[in-house]
N, C-alpha and C positions, 0 to 999 in steps of 0.2 A: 283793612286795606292790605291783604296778603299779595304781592307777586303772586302769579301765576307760577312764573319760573325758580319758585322758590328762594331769591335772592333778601327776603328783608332782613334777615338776621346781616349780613355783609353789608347793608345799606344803613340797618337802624345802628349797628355796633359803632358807626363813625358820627353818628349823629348827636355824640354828648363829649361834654369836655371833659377836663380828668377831677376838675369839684365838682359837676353836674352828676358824673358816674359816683363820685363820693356819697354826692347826697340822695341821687337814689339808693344807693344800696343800705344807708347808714340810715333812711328812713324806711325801708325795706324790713331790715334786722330789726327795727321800734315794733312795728307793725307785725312782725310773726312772733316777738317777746311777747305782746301783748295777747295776741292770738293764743298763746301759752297757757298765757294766765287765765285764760276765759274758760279754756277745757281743764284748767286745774280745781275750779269749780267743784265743791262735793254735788249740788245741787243740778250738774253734768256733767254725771256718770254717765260714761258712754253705755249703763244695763239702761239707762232711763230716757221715756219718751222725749224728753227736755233736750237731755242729753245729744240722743240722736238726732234731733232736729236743729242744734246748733252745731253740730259734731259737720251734719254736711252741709252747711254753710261756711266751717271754717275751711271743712275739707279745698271747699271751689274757690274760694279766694288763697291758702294756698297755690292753689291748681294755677290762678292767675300769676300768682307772684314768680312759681317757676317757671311760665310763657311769657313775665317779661323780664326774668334774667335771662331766658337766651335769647329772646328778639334783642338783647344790647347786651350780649356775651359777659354778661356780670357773673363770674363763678361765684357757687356757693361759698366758700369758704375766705370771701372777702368780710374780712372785719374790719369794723373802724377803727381809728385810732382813738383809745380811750378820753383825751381832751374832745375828740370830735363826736363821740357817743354822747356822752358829760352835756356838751353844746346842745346835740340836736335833739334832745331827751327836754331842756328847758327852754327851747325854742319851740316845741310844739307845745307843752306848756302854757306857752305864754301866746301860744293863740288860744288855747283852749281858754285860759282866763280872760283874755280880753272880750269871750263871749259871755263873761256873769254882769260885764257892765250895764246899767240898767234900761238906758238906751236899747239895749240889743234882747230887754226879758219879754219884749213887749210878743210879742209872739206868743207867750208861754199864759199872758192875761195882761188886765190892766196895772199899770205899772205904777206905783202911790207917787204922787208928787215928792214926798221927803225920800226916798230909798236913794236916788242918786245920791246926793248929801251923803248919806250915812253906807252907802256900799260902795260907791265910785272911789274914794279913798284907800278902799281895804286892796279893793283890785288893782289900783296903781299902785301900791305897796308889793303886792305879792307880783305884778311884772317887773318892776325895779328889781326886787331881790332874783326874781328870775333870771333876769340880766346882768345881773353881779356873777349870780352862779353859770353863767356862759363864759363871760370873762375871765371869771377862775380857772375856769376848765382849760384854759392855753396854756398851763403851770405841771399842768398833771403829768407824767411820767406815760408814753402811747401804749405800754402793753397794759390788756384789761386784764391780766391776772392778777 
């Protein structure tokens, strides 16, 4: 939903608050770290067919990321503050893990009657600890050098 008149960037830039702008950007910087790590891959090398076929898929989802840092004027060179990297690094996390519960494998096949028992425990253990390690993260010292 582009203006005609060009105006969404001046429209969407007002449209987040100054944690909202935090935490896009600071899940922004996750998200292209991560991207990183996928083309650091030996198994894609950008000489290999693999390679190139994941190579332009990261390419376009960068491509997105820098059309929504200037639809909401997010400069590149906005880093988080390292407590807040820390945080939103074991926040996503800990949604990730709250998908191994076993309630949620069911998708994946049938799910044995004993498994919650014996998994559901390990998974509220490693969100607890996750959430310890969020709360740590207020302690930390902002610069990520």
């Amino acid at each position: 939903m582009t203006p005609a008149n060009g105006s969404e960037r001046a429209t969407a830039e007002g449209l987040l608050n100054e944690n909202q702008r935090r935490r896009v950007v600071t899940h922004l910087r996750l998200l292209r770290e991560d991207l990183e790590n996928i083309m650091r891959l030996p198994a894609l090398a950008p000489d290999t067919p693999a390679g190139r076929r994941i190579g332009d898929v990261v390419g376009r989802i960068e491509a997105e990321i820098r059309a929504l840092r200037v639809t909401f004027g997010l400069r590149e060179d906005e880093k988080p503050l390292l407590h807040r990297h820390v945080a939103a690094i074991a926040e996503v996390w800990w949604s990730r893990v709250e998908d191994l519960r076993a309630r949620r494998l069911k998708s994946y096949g049938e799910v044995h009657p004993d498994l919650p028992a014996a998994l559901d425990p390990h998974v509220e253990r490693l969100e607890d600890l996750l959430l310890d390690l969020a709360r740590e993260a207020v302690h930390l010292p902002e610069t990520m050098e």
